[in-house]
C-alpha positions as CSV (number, residue, x, y, z in Angstrom):
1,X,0.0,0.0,0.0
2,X,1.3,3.6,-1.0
3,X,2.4,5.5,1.7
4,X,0.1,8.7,0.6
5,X,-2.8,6.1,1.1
6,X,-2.0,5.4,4.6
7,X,-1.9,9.0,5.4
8,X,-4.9,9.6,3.9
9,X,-6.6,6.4,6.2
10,X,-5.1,8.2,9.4
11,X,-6.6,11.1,8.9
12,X,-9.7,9.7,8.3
13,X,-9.5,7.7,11.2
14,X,-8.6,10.9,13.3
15,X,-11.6,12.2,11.7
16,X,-14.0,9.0,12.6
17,X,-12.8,8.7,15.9
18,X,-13.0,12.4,17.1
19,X,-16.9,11.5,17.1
20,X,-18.0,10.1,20.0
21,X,-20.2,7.3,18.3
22,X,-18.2,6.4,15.7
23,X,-16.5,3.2,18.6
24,X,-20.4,2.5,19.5
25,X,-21.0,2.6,15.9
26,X,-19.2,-0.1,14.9
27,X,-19.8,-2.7,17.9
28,X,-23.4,-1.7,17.3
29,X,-22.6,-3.5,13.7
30,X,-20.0,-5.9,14.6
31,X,-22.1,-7.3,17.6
32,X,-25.0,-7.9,14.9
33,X,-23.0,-9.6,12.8
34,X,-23.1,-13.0,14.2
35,X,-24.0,-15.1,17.6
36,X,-20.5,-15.9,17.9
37,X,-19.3,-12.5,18.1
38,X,-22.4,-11.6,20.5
39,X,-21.2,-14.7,22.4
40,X,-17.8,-13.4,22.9
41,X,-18.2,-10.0,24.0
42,X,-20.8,-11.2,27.0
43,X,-19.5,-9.5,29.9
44,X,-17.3,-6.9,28.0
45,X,-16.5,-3.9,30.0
46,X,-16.8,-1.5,26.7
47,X,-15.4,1.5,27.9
48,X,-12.0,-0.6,28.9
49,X,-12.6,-2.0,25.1
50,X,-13.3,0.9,23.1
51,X,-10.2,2.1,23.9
52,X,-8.3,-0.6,23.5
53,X,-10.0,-0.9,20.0
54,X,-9.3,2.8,19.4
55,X,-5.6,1.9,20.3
56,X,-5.7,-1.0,17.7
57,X,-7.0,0.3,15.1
58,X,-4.4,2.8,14.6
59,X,-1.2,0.4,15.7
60,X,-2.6,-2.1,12.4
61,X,-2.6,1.2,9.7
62,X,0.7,1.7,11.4
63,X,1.8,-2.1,10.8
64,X,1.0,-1.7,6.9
65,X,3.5,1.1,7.1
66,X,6.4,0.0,9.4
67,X,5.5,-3.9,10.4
68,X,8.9,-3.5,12.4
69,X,7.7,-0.5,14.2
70,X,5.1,-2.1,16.1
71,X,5.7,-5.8,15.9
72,X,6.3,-6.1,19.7
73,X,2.4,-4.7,19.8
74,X,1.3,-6.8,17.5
75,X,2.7,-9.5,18.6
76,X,1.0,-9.4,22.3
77,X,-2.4,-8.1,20.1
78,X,-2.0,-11.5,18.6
79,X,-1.4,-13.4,22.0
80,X,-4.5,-11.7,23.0
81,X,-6.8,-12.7,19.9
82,X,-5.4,-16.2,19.8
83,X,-6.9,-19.7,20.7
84,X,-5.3,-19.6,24.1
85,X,-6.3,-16.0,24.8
86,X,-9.8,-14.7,23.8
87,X,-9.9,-17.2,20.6
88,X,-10.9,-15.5,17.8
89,X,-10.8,-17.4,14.4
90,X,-9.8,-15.9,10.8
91,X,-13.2,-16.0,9.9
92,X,-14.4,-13.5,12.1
93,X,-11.6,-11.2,11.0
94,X,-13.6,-10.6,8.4
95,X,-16.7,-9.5,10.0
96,X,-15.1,-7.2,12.2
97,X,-13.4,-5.3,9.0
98,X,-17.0,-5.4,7.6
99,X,-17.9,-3.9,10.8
100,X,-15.3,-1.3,11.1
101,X,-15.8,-0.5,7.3
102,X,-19.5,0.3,7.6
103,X,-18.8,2.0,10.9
104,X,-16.6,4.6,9.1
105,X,-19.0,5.4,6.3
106,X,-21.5,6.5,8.5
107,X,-19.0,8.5,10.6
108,X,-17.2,9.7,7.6
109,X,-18.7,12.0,5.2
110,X,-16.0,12.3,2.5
111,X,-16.6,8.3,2.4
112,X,-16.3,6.9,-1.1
113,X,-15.9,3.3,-2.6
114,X,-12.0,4.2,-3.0
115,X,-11.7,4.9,0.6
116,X,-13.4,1.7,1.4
117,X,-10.6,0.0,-0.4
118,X,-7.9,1.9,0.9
119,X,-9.0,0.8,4.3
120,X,-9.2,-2.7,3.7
121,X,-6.4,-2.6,2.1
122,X,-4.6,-1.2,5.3
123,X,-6.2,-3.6,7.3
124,X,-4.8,-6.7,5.9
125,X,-1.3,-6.9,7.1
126,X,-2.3,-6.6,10.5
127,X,-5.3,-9.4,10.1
128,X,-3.1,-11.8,8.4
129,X,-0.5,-11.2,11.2
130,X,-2.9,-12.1,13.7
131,X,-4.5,-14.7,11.5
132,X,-1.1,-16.4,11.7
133,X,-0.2,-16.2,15.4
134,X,-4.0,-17.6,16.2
């Protein structure tokens, strides 16, 4: 991914998550999505979550730029997410980029199908590295 594109999916990220909803916004969608994600957010504190989502989001755009730069990060991210830890498969990887995808179309209004693409597209590194550690 071009570096230019990555710039342009931080700052859209800033912008998305300067609104307060935007975090509810996608959990509202991601938690729809399926049972098994419902299932394995029961008894999430979501404050404590949101921010480490918020946190998350922004070390993965960073991982398509520098992978070295925040590979220790990722790393425990990936201990976190894996079978031993809160066990989440690769195929719900995919709902959650859904998720956070649909969440920043509502919360962006410059959205376009290009941006769309540019985000999932900065998103995949960072799944597939986690993908690979579960």
């Amino acid at each position: 991914m071009l570096q230019y594109d990555l710039d342009e999916v931080k700052s859209r990220y800033h912008r998305c998550i300067s609104k307060k909803t935007f975090l509810d916004t996608f959990y509202d969608c991601f938690l729809s999505k399926s049972d098994e994600v419902a299932y394995k957010f029961r008894g999430t504190d979501f404050t404590r979550q949101k921010r480490m989502l918020r946190e998350s989001i922004l070390m993965m755009v960073m991982f398509s730029r520098d992978p070295v730069g925040v590979e220790e990060d990722m790393i425990k991210l990936a201990e976190r997410h894996n079978r031993n830890g809160v066990d989440i498969p690769a195929r719900l990887y995919t709902l959650w980029l859904d998720s956070l995808c649909e969440a920043i179309e509502k919360h962006d209004p410059e959205h376009t199908t290009e941006i769309a693409l540019k985000w999932r597209a900065a998103m995949e590194p960072g799944i597939e590295f986690l993908i690979s550690k579960y």
